[in-house]
C-alpha positions in Angstrom: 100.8 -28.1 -54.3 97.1 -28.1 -53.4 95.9 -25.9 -51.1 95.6 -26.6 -47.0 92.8 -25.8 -45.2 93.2 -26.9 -41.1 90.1 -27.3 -39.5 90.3 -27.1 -35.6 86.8 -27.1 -33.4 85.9 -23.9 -31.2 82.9 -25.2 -29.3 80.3 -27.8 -29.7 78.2 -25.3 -31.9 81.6 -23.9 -34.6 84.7 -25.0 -36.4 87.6 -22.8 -36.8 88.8 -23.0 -40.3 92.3 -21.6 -41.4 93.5 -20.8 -44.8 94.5 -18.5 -47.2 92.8 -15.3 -48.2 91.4 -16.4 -51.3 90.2 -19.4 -50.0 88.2 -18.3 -47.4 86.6 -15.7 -49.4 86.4 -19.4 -52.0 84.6 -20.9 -49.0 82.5 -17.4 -47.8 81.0 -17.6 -51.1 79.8 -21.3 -51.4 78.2 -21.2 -48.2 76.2 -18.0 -49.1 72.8 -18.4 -50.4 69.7 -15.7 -50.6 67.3 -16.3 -47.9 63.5 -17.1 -49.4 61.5 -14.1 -50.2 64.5 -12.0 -49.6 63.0 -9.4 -51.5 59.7 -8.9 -50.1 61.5 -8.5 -46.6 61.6 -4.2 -45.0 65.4 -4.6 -44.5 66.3 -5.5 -48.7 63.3 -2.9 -49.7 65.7 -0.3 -47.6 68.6 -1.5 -48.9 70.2 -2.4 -45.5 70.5 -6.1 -46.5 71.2 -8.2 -49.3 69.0 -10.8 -49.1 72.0 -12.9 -48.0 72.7 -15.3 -45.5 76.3 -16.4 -45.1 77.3 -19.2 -42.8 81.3 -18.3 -42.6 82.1 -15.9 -40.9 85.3 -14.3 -42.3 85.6 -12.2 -39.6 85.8 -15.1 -36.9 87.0 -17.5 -39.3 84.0 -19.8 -38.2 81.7 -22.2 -39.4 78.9 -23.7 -38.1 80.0 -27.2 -37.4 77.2 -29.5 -38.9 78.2 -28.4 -42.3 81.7 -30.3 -42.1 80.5 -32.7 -45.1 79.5 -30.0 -46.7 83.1 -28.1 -46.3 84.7 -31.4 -47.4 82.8 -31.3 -50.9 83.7 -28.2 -51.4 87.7 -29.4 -50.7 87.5 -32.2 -52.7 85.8 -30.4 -55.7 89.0 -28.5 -55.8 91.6 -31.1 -54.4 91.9 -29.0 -51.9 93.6 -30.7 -48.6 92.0 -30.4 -45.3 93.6 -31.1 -42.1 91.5 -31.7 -39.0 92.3 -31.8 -35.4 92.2 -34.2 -33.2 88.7 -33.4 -31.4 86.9 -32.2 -34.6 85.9 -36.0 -36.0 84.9 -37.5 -32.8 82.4 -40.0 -32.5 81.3 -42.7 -30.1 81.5 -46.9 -30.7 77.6 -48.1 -30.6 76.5 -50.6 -32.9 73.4 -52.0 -34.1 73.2 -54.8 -31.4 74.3 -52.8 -28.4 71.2 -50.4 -29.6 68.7 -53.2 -29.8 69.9 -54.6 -26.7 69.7 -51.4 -25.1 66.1 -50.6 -26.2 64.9 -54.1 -25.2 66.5 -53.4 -21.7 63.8 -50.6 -21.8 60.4 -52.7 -22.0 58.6 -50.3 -23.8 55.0 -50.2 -24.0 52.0 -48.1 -25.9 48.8 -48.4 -24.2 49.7 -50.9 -21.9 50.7 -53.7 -24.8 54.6 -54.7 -25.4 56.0 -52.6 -27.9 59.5 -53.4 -30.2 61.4 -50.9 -31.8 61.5 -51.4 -35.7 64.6 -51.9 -37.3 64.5 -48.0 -38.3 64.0 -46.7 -35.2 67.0 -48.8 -34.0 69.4 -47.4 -36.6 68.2 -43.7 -36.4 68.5 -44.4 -32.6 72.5 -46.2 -32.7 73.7 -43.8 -35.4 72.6 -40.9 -33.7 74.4 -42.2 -30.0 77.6 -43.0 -33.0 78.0 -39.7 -34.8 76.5 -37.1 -32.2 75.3 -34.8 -35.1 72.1 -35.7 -37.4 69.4 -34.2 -39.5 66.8 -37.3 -38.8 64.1 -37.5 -41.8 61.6 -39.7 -40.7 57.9 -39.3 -42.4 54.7 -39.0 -40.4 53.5 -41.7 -38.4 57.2 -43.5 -38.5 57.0 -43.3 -34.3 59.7 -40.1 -34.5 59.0 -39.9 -30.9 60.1 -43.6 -30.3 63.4 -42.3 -31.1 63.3 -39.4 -29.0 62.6 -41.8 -26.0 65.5 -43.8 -26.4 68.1 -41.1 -27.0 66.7 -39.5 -24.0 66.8 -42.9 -21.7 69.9 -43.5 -23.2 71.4 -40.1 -22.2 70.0 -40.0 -19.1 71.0 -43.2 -18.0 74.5 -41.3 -18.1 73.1 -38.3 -15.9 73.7 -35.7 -19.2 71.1 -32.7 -18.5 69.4 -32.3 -21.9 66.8 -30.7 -23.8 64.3 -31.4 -26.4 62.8 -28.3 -28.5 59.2 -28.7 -30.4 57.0 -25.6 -32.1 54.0 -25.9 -30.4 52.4 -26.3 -26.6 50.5 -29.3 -27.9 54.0 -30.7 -28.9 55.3 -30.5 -25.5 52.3 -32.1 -23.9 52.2 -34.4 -26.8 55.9 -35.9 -26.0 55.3 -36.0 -22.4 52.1 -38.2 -23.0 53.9 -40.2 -25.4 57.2 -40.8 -22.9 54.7 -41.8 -20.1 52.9 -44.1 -22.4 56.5 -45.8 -23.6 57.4 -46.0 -19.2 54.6 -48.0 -18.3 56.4 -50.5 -17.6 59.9 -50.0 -16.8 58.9 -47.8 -13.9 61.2 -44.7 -15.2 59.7 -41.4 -13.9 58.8 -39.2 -16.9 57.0 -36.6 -13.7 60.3 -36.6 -11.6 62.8 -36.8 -14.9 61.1 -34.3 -17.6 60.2 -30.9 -17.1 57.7 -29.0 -19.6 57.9 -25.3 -20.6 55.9 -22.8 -22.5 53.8 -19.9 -22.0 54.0 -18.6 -18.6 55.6 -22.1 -16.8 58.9 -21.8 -14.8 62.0 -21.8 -17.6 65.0 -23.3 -14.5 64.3 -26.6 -13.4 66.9 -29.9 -11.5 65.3 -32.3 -14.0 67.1 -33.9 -16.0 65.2 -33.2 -18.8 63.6 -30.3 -20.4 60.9 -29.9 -23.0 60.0 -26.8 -24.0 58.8 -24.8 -27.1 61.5 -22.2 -29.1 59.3 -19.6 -28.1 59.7 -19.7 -24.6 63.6 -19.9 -25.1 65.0 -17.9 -27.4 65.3 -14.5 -25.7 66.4 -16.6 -22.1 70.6 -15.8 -21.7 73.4 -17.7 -22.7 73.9 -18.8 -19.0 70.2 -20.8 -19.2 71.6 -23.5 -22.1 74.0 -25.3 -20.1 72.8 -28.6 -21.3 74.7 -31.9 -22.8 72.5 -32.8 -25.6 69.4 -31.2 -27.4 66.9 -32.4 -29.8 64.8 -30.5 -32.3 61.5 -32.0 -32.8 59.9 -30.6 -36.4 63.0 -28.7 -36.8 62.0 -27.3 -40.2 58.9 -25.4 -38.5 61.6 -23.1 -36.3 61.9 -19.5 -37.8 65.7 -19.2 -38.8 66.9 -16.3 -36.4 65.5 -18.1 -33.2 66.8 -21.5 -33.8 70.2 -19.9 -34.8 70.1 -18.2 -31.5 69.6 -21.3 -29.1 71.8 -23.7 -31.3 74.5 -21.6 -30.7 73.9 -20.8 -27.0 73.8 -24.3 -26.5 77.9 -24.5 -27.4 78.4 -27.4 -24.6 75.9 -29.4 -26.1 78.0 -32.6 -27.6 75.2 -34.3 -28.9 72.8 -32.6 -31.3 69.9 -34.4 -32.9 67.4 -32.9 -35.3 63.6 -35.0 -36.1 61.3 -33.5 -39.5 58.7 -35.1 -41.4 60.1 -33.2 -44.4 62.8 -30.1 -45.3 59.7 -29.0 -47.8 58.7 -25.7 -47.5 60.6 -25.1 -44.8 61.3 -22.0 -42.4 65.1 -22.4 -42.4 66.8 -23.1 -44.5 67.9 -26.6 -45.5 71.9 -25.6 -45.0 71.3 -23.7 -41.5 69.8 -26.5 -40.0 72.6 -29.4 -41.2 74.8 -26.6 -39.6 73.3 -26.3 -36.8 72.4 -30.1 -36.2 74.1 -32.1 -38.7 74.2 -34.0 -41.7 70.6 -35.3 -43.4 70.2 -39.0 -42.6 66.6 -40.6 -44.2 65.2 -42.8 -41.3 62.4 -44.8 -43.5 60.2 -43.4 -46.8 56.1 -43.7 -46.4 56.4 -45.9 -49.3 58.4 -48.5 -47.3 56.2 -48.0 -44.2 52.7 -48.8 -46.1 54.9 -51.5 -48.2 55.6 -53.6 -44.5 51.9 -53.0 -44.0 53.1 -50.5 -41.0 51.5 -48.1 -42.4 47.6 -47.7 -44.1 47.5 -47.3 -47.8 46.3 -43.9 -48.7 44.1 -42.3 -52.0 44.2 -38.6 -52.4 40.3 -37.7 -54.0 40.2 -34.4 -55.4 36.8 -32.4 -55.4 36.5 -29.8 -58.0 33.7 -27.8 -57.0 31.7 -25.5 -59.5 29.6 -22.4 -58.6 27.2 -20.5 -61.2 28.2 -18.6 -63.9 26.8 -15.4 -62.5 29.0 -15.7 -59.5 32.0 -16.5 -61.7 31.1 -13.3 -63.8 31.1 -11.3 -60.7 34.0 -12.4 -59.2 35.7 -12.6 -62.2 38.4 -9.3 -61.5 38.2 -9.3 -57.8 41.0 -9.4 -55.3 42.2 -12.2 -53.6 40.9 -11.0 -50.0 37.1 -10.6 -51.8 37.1 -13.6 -53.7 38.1 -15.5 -50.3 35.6 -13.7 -48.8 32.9 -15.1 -51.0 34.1 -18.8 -50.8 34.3 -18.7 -46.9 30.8 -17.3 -46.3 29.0 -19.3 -49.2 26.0 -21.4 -47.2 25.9 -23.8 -50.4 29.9 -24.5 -50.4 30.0 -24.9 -46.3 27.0 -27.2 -46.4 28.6 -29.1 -48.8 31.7 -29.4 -46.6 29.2 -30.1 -43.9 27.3 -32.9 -45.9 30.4 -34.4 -46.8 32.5 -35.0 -43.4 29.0 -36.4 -42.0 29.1 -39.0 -44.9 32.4 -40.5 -44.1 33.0 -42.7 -41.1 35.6 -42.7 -38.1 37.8 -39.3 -37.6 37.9 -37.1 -39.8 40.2 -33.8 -39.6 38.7 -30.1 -41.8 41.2 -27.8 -41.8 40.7 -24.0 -42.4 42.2 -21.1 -43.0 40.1 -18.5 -41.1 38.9 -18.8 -37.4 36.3 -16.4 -36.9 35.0 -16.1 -40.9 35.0 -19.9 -41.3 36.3 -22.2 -38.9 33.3 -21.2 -36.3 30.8 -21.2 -38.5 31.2 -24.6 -40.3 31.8 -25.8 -36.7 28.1 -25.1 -35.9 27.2 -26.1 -39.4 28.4 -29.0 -38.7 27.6 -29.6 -34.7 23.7 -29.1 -35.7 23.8 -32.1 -37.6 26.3 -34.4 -36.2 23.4 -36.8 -34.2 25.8 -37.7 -31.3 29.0 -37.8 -33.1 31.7 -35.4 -31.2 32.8 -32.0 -33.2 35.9 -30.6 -31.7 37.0 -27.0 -32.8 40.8 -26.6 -32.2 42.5 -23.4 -33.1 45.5 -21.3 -31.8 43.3 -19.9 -28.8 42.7 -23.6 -27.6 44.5 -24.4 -24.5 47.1 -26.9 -24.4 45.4 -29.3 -21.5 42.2 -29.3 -23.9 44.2 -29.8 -27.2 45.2 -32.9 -25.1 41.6 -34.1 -24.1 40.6 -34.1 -27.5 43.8 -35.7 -28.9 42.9 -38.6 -26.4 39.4 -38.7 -27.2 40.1 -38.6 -30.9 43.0 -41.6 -30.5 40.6 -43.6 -28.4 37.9 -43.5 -31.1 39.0 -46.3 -33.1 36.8 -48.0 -36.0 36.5 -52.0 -35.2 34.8 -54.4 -37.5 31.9 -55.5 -35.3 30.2 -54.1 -32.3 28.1 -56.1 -29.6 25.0 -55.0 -28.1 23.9 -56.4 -24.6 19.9 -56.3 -24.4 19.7 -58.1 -20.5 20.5 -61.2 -21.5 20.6 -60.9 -25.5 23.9 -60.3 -26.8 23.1 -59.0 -30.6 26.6 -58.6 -33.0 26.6 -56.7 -35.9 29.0 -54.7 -38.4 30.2 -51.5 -37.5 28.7 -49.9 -40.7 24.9 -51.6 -40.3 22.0 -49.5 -39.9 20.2 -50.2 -37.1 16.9 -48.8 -36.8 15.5 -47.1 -33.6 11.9 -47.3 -32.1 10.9 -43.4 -33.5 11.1 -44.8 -37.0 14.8 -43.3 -37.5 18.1 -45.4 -38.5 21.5 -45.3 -36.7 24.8 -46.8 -38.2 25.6 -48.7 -35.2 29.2 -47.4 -34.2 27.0 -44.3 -33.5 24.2 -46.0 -30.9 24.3 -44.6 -27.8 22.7 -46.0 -24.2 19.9 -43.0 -25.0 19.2 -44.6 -28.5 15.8 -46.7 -28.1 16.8 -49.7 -30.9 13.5 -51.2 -32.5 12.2 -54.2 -30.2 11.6 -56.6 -33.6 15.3 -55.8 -35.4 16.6 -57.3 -31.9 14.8 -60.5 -32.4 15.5 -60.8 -35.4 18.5 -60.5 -34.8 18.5 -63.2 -32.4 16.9 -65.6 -34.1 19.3 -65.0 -37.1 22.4 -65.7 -35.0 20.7 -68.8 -33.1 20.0 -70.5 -36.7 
């Protein structure tokens, strides 16, 4: 006679699992697992901790309840029988076709043109509404907050109070840009439905919805998370103990959607958040996006650089810190940086370690020799309204294939990559002309004359 294990639901964050002894310590142990780096960390150095994390509690005899799936491998690998009750497996009937209907009802836009929801978005979108619980992988530019929006509308549409969690302040604005973008429309109210929080904004608020970072919420009280449905935006960038604590608070919360680009490298790990959110479901691979031509084909280009032999004998034993020293403050390796964003056209994003030794400098490297191109330097002091300024600059600077000058009544067309050459003897590549630029009187006649033949 196999072994019974009933399975009977505590709240909307834990299951309550009873068994035998030696089957819960059986299901203690293979939901224990050492935490990343465990033994770099004060508290294992003092011997105060393990390194451990275990996600049953054998004192409560709980489990978070995400991890159901996992709890019913772990029963099956050894024909062990478990018995639910009745509320533990609910879910909700939504197909496919009530979800396409419903997000056509919508009439979403994105900047002002008719927008559809891909066949993707629509699944991710009905099987969250279906199964309430879901670890969304959805890659980078696969329109995550597309399926944020409709959950949202959809759950709103039944007055349920929700909230949607995201890392940064840039997020938060982000999203509610992005939901006012997708309203144009339909005339829904992101201002009088959706209210933002992070650094030093009200936390209580009537609306409906909430956005707001997990720093701003993980020391509030348990009273504050009285919400219906939440959704973790980049879930894999929350630091374990704060995401536990807010999951958990929020024990009313029925419907409990995480969004990631990837579980790489990430913060928590993999096991808490199907736990705390629910099982991994793969939206769409990148490969499949550039395949339906929704996304650009990508090359990675690797740039070995090499510096002289004297340098390499002189840094050859030193530290870390001093050999990053050298490679941040070297005026040949920044200038080749410099030289090389300038060379390549439309945006293009450096990323640095180092504010103040690096990032500040090769800004004004850069800046000096930029010719009327915009240099933006972002970094965690940047406020969130500016961080939103550039983002809409940088969106709105989009490389077409021909530009049009208009020279009184001469209209001259040319690539977006031609060199035009100004009156001072200089050359421009014509995305970068600007009214100031004085363009050579005889390359606009010539011009002319080339397009009237």
């Amino acid at each position: 006679m196999s072994e019974k294990i009933i399975v009977a639901k505590k709240d909307e964050a834990y299951i309550m699992i009873s068994c035998e002894r030696g089957v819960a310590r059986e299901i203690s142990e293979y939901f224990t697992f050492y935490v990343p780096g465990y033994q770099f960390t004060p508290a294992f150095k003092s011997r105060v901790w393990d390194g451990k994390i275990r996600l049953y509690d054998t004192r409560t005899s709980t489990l978070y309840y995400g991890l159901i799936t996992h709890l019913e491998s772990f029963a099956k690998e050894r024909k062990y029988t478990l018995v639910y009750d009745d509320k533990v497996l609910q879910t909700t009937s939504f197909s496919l076709h009530e979800a396409k209907e419903y997000a056509d009802s919508l009439h979403i836009q994105s900047r002002n043109k008719d927008i559809d929801a891909r066949d993707y978005q629509i699944e991710a979108f009905a099987y969250s509404i279906r199964n309430r619980r879901q670890m969304l992988i959805s890659p980078t530019a696969s329109g995550k907050s597309l399926i944020a929006y409709l959950i949202t509308r959809y759950m709103t549409d039944q007055d349920k109070k929700g909230l949607i969690i995201v890392p940064t302040t840039s997020l938060v604005e982000q999203l509610y840009s992005d939901f006012q973008d997708y309203s144009t429309k339909n005339g829904w109210s992101v201002e009088e439905n959706i209210h933002r929080i992070y650094s030093g904004r009200e936390k209580f608020s009537d609306k409906l919805v909430t956005i707001s970072t997990w720093q701003s919420l993980y020391t509030l009280p348990k009273h504050y998370f009285n919400y219906e449905w939440v959704i973790g935006d980049e879930a894999h960038n929350f630091k374990a103990k704060s995401l536990t604590t807010i999951m958990t608070n929020l024990d009313k919360a029925s419907l409990r959607i995480g969004m990631t680009g990837t579980l790489d490298g990430t913060k928590t790990h993999k096991l808490v958040l199907e736990g705390l959110f629910g099982p991994v479901r793969k939206t769409v691979t990148t490969k499949e996006l550039i395949d339906k031509k929704q996304l650009s084909d990508f090359e990675i280009k690797c740039l070995v650089l090499k510096y002289p032999e004297e340098i390499c004998r002189l840094l050859k034993d030193a530290k870390y810190i001093d050999e990053m020293k050298y490679l941040v403050t070297s005026d040949a390796r920044n200038k080749f940086i410099r030289n090389l964003v300038l060379s390549l056209e439309g945006n293009t994003l450096i990323l640095f370690q180092y504010v103040d030794n690096h990032g500040k400098g090769l800004h004004k490297l850069i800046e000096e020799k930029a010719d009327g191109r915009k240099v933006f330097f972002v970094h965690g002091g940047t406020e969130t309204e500016t961080r939103e300024d550039i983002r809409a600059i940088v969106d709105a600077h989009k490389i077409i294939d021909e530009i049009t000058f208009e020279f009184d009544e001469i209209k001259i067309t040319c690539k977006h990559d031609e060199l035009v050459p100004l009156s001072n003897g200089n050359v421009k590549k014509s995305q970068f002309i600007t009214e100031n630029d004085d363009i050579d009187a005889s390359w606009i006649l010539n011009k002319k004359n080339n397009q009237l033949e």
